[in-house]
N, C-alpha and C positions, 0 to 999 in steps of 0.2 A: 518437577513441574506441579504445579496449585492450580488445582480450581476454583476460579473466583468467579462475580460476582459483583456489578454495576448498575448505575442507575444513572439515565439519559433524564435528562432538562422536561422532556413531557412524561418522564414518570415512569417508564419502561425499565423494568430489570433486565439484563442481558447479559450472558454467559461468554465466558473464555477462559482463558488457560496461561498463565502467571511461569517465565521461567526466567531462571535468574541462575545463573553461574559462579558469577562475580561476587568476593564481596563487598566489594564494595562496586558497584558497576558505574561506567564510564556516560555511560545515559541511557536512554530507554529507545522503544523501538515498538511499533504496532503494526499490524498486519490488517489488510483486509481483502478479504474472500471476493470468490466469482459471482457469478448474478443470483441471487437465490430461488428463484424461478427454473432456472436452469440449472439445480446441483450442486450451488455453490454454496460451501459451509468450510470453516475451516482446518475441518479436515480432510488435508488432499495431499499427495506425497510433494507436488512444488512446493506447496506451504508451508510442511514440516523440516524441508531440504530449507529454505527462506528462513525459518527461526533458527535452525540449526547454526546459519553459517551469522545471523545477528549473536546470537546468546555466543558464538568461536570467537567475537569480534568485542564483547565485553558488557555488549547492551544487557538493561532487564527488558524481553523482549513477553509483549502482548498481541495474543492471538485471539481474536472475539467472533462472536455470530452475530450478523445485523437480525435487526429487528423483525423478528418472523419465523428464521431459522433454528431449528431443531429446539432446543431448551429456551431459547431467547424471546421475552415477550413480545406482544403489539402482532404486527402483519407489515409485509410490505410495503414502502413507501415510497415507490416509482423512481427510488436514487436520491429524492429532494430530504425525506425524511432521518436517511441513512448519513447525511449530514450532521444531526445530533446526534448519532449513533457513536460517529469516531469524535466527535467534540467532547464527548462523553469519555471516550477511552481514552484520548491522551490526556485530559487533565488525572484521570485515575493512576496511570500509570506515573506519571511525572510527580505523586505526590509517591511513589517508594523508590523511584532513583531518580536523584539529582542532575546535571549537564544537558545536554542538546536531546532534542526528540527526532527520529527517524523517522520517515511512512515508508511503509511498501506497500503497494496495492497491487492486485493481479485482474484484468479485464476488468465489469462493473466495480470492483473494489480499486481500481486504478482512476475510474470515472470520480468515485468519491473521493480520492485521495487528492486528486490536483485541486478538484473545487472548493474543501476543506480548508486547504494551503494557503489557497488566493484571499482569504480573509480572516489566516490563525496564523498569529508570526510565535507559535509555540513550536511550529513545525521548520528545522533546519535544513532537513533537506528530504528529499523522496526518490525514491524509486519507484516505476510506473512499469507493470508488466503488460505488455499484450493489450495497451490504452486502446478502447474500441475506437477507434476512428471511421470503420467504416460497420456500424454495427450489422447493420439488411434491417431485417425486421423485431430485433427484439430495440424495443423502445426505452431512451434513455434521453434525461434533459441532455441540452448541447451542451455541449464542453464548453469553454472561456474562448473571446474573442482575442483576436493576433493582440490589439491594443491591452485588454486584462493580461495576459500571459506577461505581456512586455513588462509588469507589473512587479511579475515576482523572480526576485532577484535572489534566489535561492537554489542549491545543488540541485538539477534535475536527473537524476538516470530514464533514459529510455529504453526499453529490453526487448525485443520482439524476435520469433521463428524468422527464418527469412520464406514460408509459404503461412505465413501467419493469415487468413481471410479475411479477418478483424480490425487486421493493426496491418497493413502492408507494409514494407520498408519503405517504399519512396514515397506513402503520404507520411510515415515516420519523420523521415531526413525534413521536408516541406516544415510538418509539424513543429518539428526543435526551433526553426530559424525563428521563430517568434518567445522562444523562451533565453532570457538573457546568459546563464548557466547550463545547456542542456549537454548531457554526453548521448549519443547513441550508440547503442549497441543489436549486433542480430548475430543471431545465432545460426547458419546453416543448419541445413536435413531437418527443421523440426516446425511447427508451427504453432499454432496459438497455446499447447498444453505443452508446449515443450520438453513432448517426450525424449528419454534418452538423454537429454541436458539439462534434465534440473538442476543436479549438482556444479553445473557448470555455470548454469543461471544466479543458482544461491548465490556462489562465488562471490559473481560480478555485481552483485547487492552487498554482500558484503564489504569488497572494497572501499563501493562508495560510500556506506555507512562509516566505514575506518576513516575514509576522508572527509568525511563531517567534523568526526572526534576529534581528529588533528587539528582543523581549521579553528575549530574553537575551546581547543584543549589550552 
């Protein structure tokens, strides 16, 4: 695993961590972290269970800190600015392996990940863990309307605890029906950190990352 080193559209250097298995890898894969206000960096053991089972799966897989967090320049940017953050990492990563691009995002870094999507068709399919739906009080722009989501016509994974606070199941299932591709998935006994199933979580990120591969293999 390599320590690298990026540069967003307004100038921000930002930190992550480059792992590649493959040699020649099948495509690439990027990761994004929890709310960074609240703890979230990318290093968390979902995270590294999540690159694990991408990098099992063939990807060269990137793992970064938004804007603010630990070694990563700039400060926070209320979720809107963390949009050039990843615009920034998948064009990086996609210039050292060639084929389709993955997201995975976990809570705030799932916020980012769908909106990213909805206007970078670099992005083939995503993963969405723990998609705040029902945030309470920590503030985050809205998500995409029923009509945008209808929009994007690319593999969706949906992942959540089934006592998830966040991400409930049944505004989950409500949520999919406006995305043209969505698979949902819940995990029983666990919730929004989905302890105890990470590895079962990765998994099921994995697969669908392998079913990207194949679609456009």
């Amino acid at each position: 695993m390599d320590e690298v080193s990026f540069t967003t559209e307004d100038g921000l250097r930002l930190e992550g961590e480059l792992r590649v298995d493959a040699a020649e890898p099948a495509g690439s894969a990027v990761i994004c972290h929890p709310h960074p206000r609240h703890g979230g960096s990318k290093d968390h053991p979902l995270l590294w269970a999540l690159r694990n089972a991408l990098v099992a799966r063939g990807l060269a897989v990137l793992a970064f800190n938004f804007r603010g967090v630990m070694g990563s320049g700039g400060t926070y940017g209320g979720g809107r600015d963390e949009l050039r953050d990843l615009h920034a990492a998948i064009g990086w990563v996609r210039e050292r392996a060639a084929g389709p691009t993955f997201v995975c995002g976990w809570s705030f870094g799932a916020s980012v990940a769908l909106r990213e999507a909805l206007d970078d068709e670099r992005v083939s399919g995503l993963a969405l863990v723990g998609l705040p739906l029902e945030p309470g009080d920590i503030s985050l722009p809205a998500l995409p309307s029923a009509a945008e989501l209808g929009l994007l016509s690319r593999p969706v994974l949906l992942l959540a605890g089934d006592t998830d606070e966040f991400c409930p199941p049944e505004a989950l299932h409500s949520f999919a029906l406006s995305l043209p591709q969505a698979e949902v998935r819940i995990l029983k006994g666990t919730n929004h950190y989905l302890w105890r199933r990470e590895k079962e979580a990765a998994a099921l990120v994995g697969e669908a990352a392998l079913a990207v591969l194949t679609a456009q293999g």
